[in-house]
NUVEX-822124 format. One record per residue (C-alpha): residue number from 1; residue in one letter; x negated, y, z. Coordinates in steps of 0.02 Angstrom, whole numbers, plus 50000, padded with zeros to 5 digits. Layout:
BEGIN
{atom NUM; "A"; {X; Y; Z}}
...
This chain:
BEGIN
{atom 1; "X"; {50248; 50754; 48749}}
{atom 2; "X"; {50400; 50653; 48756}}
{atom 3; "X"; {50514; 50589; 48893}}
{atom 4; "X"; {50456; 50414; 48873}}
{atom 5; "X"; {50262; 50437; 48886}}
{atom 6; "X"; {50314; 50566; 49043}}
{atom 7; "X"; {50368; 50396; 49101}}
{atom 8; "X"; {50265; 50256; 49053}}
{atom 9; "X"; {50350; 50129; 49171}}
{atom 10; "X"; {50512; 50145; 49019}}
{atom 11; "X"; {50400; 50101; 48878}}
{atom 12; "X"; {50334; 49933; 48953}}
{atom 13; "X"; {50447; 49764; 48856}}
{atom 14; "X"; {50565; 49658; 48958}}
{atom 15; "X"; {50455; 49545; 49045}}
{atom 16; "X"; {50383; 49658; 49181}}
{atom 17; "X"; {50333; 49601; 49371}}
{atom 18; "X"; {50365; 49728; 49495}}
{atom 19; "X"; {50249; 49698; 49644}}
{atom 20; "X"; {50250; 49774; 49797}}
{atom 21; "X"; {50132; 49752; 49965}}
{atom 22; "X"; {50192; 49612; 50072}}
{atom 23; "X"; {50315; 49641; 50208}}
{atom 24; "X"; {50205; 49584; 50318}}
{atom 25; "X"; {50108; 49753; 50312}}
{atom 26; "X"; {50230; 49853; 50340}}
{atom 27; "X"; {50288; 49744; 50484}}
{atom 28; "X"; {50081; 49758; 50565}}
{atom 29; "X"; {50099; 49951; 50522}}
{atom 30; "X"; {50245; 49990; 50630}}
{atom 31; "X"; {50217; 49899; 50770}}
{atom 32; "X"; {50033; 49976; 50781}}
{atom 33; "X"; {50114; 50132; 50761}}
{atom 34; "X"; {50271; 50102; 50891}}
{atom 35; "X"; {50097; 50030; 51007}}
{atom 36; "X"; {50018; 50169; 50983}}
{atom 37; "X"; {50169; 50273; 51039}}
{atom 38; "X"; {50234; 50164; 51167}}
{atom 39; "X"; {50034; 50166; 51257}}
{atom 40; "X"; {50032; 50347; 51247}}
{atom 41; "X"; {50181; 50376; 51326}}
{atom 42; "X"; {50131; 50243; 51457}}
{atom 43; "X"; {49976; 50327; 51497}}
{atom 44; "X"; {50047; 50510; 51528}}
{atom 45; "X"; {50198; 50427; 51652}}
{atom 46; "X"; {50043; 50333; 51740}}
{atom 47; "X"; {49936; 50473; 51747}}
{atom 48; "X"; {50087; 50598; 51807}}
{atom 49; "X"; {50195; 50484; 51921}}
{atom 50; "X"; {50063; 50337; 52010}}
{atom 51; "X"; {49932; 50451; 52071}}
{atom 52; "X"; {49807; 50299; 52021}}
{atom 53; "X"; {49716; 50398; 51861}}
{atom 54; "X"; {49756; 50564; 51965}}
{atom 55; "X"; {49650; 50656; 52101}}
{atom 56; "X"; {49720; 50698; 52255}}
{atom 57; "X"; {49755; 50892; 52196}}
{atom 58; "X"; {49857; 50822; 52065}}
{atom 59; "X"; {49954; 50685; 52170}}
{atom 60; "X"; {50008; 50829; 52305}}
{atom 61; "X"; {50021; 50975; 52133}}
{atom 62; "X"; {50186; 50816; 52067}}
{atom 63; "X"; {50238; 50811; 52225}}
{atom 64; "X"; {50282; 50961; 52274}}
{atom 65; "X"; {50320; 51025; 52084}}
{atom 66; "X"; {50446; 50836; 52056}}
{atom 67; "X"; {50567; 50954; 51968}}
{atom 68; "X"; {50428; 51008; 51859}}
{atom 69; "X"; {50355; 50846; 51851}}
{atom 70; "X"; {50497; 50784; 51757}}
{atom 71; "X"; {50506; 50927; 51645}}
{atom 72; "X"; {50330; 50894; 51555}}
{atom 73; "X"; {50399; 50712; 51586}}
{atom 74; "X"; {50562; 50746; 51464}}
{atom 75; "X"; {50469; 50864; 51352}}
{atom 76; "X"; {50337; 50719; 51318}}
{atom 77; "X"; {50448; 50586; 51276}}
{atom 78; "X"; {50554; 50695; 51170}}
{atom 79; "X"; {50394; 50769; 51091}}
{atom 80; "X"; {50314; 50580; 51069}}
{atom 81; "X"; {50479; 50495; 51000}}
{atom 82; "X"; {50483; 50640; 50857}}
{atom 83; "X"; {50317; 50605; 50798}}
{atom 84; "X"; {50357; 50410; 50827}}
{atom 85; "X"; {50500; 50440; 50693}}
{atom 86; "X"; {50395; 50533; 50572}}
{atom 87; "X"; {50250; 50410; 50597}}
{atom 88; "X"; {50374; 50272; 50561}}
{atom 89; "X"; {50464; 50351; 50407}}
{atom 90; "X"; {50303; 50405; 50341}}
{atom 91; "X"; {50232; 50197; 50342}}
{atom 92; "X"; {50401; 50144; 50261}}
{atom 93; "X"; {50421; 50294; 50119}}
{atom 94; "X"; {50214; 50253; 50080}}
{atom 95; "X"; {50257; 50059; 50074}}
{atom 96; "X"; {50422; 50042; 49970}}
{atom 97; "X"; {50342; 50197; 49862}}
{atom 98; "X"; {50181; 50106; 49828}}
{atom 99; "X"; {50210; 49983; 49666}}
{atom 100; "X"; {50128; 49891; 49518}}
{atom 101; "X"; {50192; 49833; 49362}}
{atom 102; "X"; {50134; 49691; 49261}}
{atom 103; "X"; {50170; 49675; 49077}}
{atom 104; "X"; {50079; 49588; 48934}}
{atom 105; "X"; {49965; 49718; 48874}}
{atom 106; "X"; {49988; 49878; 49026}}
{atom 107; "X"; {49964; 49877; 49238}}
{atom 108; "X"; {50039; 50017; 49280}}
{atom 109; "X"; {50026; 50097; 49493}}
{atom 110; "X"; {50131; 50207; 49565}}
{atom 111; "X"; {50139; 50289; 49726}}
{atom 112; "X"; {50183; 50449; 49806}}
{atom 113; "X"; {50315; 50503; 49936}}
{atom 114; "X"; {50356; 50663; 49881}}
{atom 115; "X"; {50270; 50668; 49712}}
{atom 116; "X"; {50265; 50529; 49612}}
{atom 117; "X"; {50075; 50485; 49541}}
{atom 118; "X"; {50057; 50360; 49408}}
{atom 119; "X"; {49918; 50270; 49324}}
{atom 120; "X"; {49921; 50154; 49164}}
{atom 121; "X"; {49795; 50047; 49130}}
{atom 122; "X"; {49789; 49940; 48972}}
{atom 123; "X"; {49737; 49747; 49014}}
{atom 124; "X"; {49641; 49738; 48850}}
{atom 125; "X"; {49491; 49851; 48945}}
{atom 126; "X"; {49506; 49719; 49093}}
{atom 127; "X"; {49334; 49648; 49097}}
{atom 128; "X"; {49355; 49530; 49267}}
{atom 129; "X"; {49485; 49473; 49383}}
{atom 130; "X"; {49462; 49416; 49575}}
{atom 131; "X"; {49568; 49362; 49715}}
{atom 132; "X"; {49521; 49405; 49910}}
{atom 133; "X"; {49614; 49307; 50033}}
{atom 134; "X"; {49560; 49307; 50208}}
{atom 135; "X"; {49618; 49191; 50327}}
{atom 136; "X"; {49757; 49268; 50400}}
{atom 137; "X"; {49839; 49303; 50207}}
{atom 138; "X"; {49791; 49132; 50146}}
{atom 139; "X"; {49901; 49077; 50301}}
{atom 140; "X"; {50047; 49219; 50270}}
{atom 141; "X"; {50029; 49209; 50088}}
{atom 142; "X"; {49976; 49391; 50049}}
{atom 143; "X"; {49796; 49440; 49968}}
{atom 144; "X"; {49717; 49578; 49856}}
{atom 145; "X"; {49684; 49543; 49662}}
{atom 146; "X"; {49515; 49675; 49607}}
{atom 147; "X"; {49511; 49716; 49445}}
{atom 148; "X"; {49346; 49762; 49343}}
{atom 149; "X"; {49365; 49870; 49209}}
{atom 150; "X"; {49257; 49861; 49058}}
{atom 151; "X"; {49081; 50000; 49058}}
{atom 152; "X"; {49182; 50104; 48934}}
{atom 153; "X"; {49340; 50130; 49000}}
{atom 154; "X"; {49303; 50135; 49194}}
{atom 155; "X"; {49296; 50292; 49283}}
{atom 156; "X"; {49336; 50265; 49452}}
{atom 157; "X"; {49267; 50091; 49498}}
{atom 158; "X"; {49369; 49931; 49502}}
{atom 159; "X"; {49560; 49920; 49537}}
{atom 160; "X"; {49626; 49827; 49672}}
{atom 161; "X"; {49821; 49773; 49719}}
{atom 162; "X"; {49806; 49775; 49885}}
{atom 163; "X"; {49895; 49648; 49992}}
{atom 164; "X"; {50010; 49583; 49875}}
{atom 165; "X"; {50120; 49423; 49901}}
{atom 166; "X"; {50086; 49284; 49815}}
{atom 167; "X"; {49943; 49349; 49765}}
{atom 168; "X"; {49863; 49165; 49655}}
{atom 169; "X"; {50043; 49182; 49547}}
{atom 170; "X"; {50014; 49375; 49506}}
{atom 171; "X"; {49832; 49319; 49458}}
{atom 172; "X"; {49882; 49181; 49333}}
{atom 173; "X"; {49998; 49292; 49274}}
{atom 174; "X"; {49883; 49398; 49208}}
{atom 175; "X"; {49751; 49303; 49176}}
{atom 176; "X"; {49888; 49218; 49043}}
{atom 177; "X"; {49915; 49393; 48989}}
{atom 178; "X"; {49733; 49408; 48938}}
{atom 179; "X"; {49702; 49252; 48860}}
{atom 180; "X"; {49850; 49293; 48749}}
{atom 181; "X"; {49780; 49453; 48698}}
{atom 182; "X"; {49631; 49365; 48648}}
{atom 183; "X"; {49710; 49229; 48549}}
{atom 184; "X"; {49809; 49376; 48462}}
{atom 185; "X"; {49660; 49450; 48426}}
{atom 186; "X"; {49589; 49312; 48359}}
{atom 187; "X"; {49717; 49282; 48240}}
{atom 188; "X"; {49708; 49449; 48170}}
{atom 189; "X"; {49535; 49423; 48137}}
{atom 190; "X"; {49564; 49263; 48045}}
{atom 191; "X"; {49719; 49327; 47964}}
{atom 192; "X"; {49618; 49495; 47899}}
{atom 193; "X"; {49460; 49384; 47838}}
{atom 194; "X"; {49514; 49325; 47685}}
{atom 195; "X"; {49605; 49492; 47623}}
{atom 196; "X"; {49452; 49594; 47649}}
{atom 197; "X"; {49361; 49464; 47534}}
């Protein structure tokens, strides 16, 4: 096996889309994720400092331990701002390593933070195309475009590009691509008509 089909992205012409999930994704992922830190965080100072989620053994156990108190107190945050930071890194490295390429005749995925997985899939096996815009992407310009493969060549059910900007532009795009493979096709057929008479 050569270098190039190792690397399948190389082989595809000049005119290639790159396509990545919107930014505004990433931008719900981490703040979910710096919510999801900041509440738990919240909830163990509450619990360990107001006495309100506490019962009285535990109100009199903080006050008399305070310099213990803020031990677990230090240790927490340290403990939850570590696994903030991975959380954080691991949303960006999945987002900027999650791609699609568009060319006229291959969709190729890739993703993978450490290991890089890709998957080639030839257009002329597309059998439909849809877009899926909810509200809230028709409004921020983001949607997913699901792919049906035709009976023979699908294995693992439709493909989808998931949250995707621009989204109706990627669609035309390859909706063009397929109606060009079909006039070339067509032409081929004409073209080899007459010689096989």
């Amino acid at each position: 096996m050569t270098a190039m089909e190792h690397s399948p992205i190389h082989t595809l012409s000049h005119s290639v889309h790159q396509i990545r999930q919107t930014l505004w994704i990433l931008g719900f992922k981490l703040v979910g994720v710096m919510f999801l830190f900041g509440t738990l965080y919240g909830g163990l100072l509450l619990f360990l400092l107001s006495g309100t989620f506490g019962t009285p053994e535990l109100r009199q156990f903080v006050d008399h331990y305070e310099s213990f108190t803020l031990i677990i107190l230090w240790g927490s945050q340290i403990a939850i701002a570590f696994f903030q930071v991975i959380a954080v890194l691991y949303v960006t490295l999945t987002w900027a390593r999650t791609a699609y390429y568009i060319s006229e005749n291959q969709l190729i995925m890739y993703r993978g933070i450490l290991q890089l997985h890709e998957k080639v899939y030839q257009l002329k096996h597309f059998h439909s195309i849809e877009l899926d815009q909810s509200l809230l992407g028709r409004m921020l310009q983001f949607g997913t475009i699901s792919i049906e493969m035709q009976a023979y060549a699908s294995k693992a059910g439709p493909i989808h590009l998931r949250n995707i900007p621009n989204p109706k532009l990627y669609e035309r795009v390859l909706r063009k691509y397929l109606q060009d493979m079909e006039h070339a096709d067509r032409e081929d057929t004409m073209y080899d008509g007459p010689s096989a008479q």
